[in-house]
C-alpha positions in Angstrom: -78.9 50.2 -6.5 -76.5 52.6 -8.5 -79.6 53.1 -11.1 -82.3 55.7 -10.7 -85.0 54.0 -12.3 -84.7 51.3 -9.6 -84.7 54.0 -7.1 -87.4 55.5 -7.8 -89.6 51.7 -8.4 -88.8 51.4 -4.9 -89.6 54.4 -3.9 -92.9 54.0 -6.1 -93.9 50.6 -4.0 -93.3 51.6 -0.4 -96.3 53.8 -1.0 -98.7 50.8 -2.5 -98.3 47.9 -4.5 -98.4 48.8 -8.0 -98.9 46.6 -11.4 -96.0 46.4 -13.8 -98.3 48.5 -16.3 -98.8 51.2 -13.3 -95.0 51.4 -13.0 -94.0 51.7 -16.6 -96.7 55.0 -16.9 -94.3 57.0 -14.9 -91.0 56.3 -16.7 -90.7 57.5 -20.6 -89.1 54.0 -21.1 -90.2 50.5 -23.1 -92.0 47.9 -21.2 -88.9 45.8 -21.9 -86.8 48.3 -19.4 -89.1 48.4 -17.0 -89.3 44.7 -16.9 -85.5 44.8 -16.7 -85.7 46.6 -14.0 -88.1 44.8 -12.0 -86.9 41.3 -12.6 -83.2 42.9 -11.1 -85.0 44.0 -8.1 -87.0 40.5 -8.3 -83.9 38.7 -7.7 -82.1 40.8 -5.5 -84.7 40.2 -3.3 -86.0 43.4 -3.2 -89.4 43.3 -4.5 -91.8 40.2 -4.8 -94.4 39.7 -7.3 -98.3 38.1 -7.4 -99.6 37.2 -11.0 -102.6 37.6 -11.7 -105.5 36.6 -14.3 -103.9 38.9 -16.5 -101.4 41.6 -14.4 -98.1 40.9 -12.3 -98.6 43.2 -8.6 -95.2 44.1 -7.3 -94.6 44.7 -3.6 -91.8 45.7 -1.5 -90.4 42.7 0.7 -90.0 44.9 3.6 -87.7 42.7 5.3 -84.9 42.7 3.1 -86.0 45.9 1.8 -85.6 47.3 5.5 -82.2 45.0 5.9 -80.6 47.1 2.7 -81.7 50.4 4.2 -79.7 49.5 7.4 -76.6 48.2 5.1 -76.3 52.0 3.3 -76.8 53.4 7.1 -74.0 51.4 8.6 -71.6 52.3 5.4 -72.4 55.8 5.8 -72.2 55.9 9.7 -75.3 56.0 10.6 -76.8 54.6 13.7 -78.3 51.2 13.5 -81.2 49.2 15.5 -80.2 49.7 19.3 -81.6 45.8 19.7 -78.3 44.7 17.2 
């Protein structure tokens, strides 16, 4: 999670889900980046995606999205779910 662009796609879909033409307006990259990008978050687990007739929605998996969030906490001190 080291890059920005990744960052900020995550960022980007814990607002809404968002097409992969919807993500690539706000980056001054080439489709092929972005798709880079999104296939790297795609198999970390990150993200999931729903084609359809003729788009690809991507949506935050919120579990493991949530599970990450908790990782960089506990490496950084923070306080984790009381329930653990």
């Amino acid at each position: 999670m080291a890059d920005p662009t990744r960052r900020s796609i995550l960022t980007m879909l814990q607002k809404h889900d968002m097409t992969a033409g919807e993500i690539g307006e706000q980056f001054d990259v080439s489709g092929a980046t972005i798709s880079h990008h999104l296939k790297i978050l795609r198999e970390a687990g990150l993200i999931v995606s729903q084609k359809g007739k003729q788009t690809i929605t991507y949506s935050l998996n919120t579990t493991v999205f949530q599970g990450f969030l908790k990782g960089i906490a506990d490496m950084f001190g923070g306080k984790g779910d009381e329930n653990d």
